[in-house]
N, CA, C and O atoms as a GROMACS GRO file, in nm:
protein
  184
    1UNK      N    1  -0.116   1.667  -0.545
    1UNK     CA    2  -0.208   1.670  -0.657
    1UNK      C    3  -0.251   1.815  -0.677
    1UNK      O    4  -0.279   1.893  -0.586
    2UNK      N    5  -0.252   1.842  -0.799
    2UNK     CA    6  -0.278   1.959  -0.835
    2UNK      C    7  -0.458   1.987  -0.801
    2UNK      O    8  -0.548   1.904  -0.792
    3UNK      N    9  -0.464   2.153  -0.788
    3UNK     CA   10  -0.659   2.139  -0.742
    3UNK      C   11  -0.710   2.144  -0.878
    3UNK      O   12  -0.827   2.105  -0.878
    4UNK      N   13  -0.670   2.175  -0.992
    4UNK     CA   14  -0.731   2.146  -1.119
    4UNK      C   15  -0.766   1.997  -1.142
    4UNK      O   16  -0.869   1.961  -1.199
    5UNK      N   17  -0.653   1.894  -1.084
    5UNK     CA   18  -0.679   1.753  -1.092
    5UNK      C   19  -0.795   1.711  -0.987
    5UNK      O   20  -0.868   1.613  -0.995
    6UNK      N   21  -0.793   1.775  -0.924
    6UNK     CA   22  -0.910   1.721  -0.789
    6UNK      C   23  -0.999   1.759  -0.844
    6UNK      O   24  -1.093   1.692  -0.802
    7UNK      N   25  -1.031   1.824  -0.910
    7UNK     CA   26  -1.201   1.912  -0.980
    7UNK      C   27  -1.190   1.830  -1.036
    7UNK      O   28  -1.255   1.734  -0.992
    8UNK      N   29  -1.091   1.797  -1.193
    8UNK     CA   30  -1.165   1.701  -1.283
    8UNK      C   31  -1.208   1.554  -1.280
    8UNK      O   32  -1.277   1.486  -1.356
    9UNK      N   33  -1.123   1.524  -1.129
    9UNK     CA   34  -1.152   1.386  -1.088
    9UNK      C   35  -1.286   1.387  -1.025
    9UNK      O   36  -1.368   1.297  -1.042
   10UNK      N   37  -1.308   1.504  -0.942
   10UNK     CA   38  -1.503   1.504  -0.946
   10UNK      C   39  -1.582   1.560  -1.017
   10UNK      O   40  -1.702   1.548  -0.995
   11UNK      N   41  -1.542   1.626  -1.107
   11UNK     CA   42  -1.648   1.594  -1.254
   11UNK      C   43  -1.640   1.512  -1.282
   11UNK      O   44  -1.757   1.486  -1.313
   12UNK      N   45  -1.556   1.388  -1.310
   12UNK     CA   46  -1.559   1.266  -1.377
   12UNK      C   47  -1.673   1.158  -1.312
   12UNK      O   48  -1.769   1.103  -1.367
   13UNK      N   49  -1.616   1.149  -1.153
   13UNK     CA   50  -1.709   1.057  -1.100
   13UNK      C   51  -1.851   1.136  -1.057
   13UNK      O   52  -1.955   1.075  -1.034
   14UNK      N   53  -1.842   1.251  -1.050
   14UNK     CA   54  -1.999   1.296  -1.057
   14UNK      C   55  -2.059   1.278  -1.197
   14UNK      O   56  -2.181   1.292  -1.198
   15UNK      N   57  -2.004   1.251  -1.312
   15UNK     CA   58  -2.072   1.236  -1.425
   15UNK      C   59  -2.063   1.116  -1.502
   15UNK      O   60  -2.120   1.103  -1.610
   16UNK      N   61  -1.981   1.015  -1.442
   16UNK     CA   62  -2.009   0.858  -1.467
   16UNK      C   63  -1.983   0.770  -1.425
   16UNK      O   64  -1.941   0.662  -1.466
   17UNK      N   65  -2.033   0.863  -1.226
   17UNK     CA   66  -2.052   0.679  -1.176
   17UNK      C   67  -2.141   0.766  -1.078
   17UNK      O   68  -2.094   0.758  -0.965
   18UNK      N   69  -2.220   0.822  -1.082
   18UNK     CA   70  -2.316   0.895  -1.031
   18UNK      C   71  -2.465   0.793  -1.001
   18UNK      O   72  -2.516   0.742  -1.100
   19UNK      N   73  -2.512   0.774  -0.898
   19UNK     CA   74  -2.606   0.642  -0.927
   19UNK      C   75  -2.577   0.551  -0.941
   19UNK      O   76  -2.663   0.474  -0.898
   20UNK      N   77  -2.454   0.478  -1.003
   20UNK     CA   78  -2.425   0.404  -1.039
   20UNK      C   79  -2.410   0.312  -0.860
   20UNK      O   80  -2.385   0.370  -0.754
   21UNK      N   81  -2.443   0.118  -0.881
   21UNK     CA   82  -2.394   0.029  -0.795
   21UNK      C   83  -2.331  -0.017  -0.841
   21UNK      O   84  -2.318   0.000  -0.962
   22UNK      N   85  -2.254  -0.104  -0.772
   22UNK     CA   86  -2.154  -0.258  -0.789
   22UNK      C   87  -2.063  -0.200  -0.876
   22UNK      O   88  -2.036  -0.263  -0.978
   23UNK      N   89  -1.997  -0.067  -0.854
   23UNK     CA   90  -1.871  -0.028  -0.949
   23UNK      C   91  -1.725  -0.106  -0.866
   23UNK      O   92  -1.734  -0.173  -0.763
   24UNK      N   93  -1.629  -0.084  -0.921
   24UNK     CA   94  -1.521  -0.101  -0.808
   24UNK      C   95  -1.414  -0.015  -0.884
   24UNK      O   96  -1.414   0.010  -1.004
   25UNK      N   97  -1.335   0.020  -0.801
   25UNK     CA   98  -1.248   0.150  -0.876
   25UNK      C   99  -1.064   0.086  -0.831
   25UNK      O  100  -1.007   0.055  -0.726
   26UNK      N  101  -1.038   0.091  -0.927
   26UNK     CA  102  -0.903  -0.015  -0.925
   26UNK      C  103  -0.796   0.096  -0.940
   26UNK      O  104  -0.766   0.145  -1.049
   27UNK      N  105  -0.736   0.133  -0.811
   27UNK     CA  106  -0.630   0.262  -0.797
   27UNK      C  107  -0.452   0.197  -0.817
   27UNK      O  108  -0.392   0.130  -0.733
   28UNK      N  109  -0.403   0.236  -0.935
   28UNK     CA  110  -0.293   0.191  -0.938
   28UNK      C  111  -0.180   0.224  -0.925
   28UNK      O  112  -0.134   0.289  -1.019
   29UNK      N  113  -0.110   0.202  -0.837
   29UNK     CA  114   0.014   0.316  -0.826
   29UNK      C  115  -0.035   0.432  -0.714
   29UNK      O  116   0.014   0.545  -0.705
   30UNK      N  117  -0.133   0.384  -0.639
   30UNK     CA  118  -0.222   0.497  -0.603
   30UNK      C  119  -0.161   0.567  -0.427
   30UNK      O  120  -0.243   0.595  -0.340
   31UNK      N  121  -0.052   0.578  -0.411
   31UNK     CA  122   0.037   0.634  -0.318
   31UNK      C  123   0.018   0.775  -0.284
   31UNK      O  124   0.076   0.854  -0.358
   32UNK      N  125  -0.045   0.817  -0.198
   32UNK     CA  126  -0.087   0.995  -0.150
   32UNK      C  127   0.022   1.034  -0.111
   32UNK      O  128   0.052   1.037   0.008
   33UNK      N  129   0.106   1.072  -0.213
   33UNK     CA  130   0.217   1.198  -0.162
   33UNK      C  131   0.129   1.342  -0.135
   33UNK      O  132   0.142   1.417  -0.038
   34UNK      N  133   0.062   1.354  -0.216
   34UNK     CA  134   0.030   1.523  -0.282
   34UNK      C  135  -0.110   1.520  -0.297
   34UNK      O  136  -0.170   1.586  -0.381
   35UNK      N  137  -0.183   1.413  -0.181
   35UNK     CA  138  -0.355   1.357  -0.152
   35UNK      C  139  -0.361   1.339  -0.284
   35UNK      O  140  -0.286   1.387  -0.368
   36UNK      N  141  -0.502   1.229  -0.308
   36UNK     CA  142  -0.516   1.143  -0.416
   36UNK      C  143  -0.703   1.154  -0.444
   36UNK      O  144  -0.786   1.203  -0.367
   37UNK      N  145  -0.725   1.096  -0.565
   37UNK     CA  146  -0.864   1.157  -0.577
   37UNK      C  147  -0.966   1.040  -0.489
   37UNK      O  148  -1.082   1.022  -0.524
   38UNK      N  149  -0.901   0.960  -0.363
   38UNK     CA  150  -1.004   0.915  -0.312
   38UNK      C  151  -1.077   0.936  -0.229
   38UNK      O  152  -1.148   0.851  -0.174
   39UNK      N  153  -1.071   1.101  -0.194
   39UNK     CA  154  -1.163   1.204  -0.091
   39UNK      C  155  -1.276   1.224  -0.223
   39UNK      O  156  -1.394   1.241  -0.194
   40UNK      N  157  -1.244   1.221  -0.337
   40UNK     CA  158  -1.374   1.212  -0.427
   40UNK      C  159  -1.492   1.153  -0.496
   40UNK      O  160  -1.598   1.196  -0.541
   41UNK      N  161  -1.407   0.987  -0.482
   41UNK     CA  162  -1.501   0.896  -0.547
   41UNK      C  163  -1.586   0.863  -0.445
   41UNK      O  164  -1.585   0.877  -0.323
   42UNK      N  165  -1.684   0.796  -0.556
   42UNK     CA  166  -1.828   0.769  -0.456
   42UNK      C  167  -1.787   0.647  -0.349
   42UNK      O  168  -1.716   0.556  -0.391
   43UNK      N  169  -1.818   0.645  -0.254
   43UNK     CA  170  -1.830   0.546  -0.162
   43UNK      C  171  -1.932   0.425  -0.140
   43UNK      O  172  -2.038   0.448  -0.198
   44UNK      N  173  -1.931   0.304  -0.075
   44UNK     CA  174  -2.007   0.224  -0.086
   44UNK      C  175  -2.066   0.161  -0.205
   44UNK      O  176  -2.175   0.105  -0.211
   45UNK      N  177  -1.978   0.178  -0.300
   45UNK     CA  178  -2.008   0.046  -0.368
   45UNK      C  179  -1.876  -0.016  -0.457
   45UNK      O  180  -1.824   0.001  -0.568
   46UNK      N  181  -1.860  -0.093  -0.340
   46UNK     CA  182  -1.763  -0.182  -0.324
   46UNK      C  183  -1.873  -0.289  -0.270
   46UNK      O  184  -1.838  -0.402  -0.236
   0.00000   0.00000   0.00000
């Protein structure tokens, strides 16, 4: 994964799921060749 893609994947979830509960984040195809943006999304709420 490119590091431009890793930034905009945490601007994204820092700016709309920030606070946010009871989200669930549905990764498709989501295979870490080249690490994947789930060192970024928020945790615990699942």
């Amino acid at each position: 994964m490119y590091d431009t893609a890793m930034k905009n994947g945490k601007r994204f979830f820092d700016t709309y799921a920030k606070n946010k509960t009871g989200l669930k984040i549905v990764d498709i195809g989501s295979l870490s060749v080249h690490g994947s943006l789930r060192g970024v999304a928020p945790v615990g709420n699942s």
